[in-house]
N, C-alpha and C positions, 0 to 999 in steps of 0.2 A: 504494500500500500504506500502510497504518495505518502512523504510527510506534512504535504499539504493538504491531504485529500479533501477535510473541512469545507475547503474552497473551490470546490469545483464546480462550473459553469452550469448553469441550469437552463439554455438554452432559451433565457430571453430575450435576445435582441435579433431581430427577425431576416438580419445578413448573415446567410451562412458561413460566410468569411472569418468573421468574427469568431463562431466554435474553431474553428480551424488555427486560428491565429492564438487565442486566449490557450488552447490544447498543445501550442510549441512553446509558446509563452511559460507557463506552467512547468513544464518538463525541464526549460532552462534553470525557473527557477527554483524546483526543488534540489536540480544538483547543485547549485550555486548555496543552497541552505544547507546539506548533506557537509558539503567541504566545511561550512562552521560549524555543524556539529562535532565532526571529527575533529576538527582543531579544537575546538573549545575541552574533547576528552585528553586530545595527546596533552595539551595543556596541563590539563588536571593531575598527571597522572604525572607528568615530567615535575613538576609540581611538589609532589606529595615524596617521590625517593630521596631527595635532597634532606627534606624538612621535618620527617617522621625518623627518628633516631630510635625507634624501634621495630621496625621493621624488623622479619627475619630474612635470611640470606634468601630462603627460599621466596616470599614473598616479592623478597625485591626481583628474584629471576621474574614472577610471572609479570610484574609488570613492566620490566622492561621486554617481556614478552607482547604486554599487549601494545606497546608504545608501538614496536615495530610493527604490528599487524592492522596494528591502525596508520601507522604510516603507510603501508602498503593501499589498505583501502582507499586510502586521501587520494594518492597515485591515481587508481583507479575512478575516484570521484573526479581528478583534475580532466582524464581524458574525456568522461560522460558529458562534463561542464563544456567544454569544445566541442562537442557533440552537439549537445542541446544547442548551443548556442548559434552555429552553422546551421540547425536544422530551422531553427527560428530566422533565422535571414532568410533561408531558402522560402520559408515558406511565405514571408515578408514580399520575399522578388514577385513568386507564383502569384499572389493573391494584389499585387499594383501597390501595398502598402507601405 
């Protein structure tokens, strides 16, 4: 599910153009909110192994386990984010907008 799904278009404005546009729109900018959610956890967590003096060895493995696996995801949000966002041009050009 979208992390924005709350917000999705209910099909009032009667240029079909509009669904169309609002639906690349959208897609741009949940990945664009994806990438801060991930930052805002790598954050957290980069965060927390410094300043928690009691952490155990083991603990601190998983989370710089999760740091890098969230860093990978980001990765993966960055390229979607280019994605979405080409797609919303394209579909900007198709539609005269």
């Amino acid at each position: 599910m979208s992390p924005l799904a709350c917000h999705a278009y209910e099909g009032v404005c009667p240029d079909p153009r509009f669904a169309q546009l609002f639906g690349a729109a959208r897609h741009a900018a949940d990945a664009r909110h994806l990438i801060t959610c991930v930052d805002g956890q790598i954050d957290w967590r980069e965060r927390e192994l410094p300043t928690c003096k009691k952490l155990s060895d083991q603990r601190r493995a998983e989370i710089v386990a999760e740091v890098r696996s969230l860093q990978w995801e980001r990765e993966r949000s960055l390229d979607d984010r280019a994605e979405t966002g080409a797609e919303l041009e394209r579909t900007r050009q198709r539609l005269g907008v």
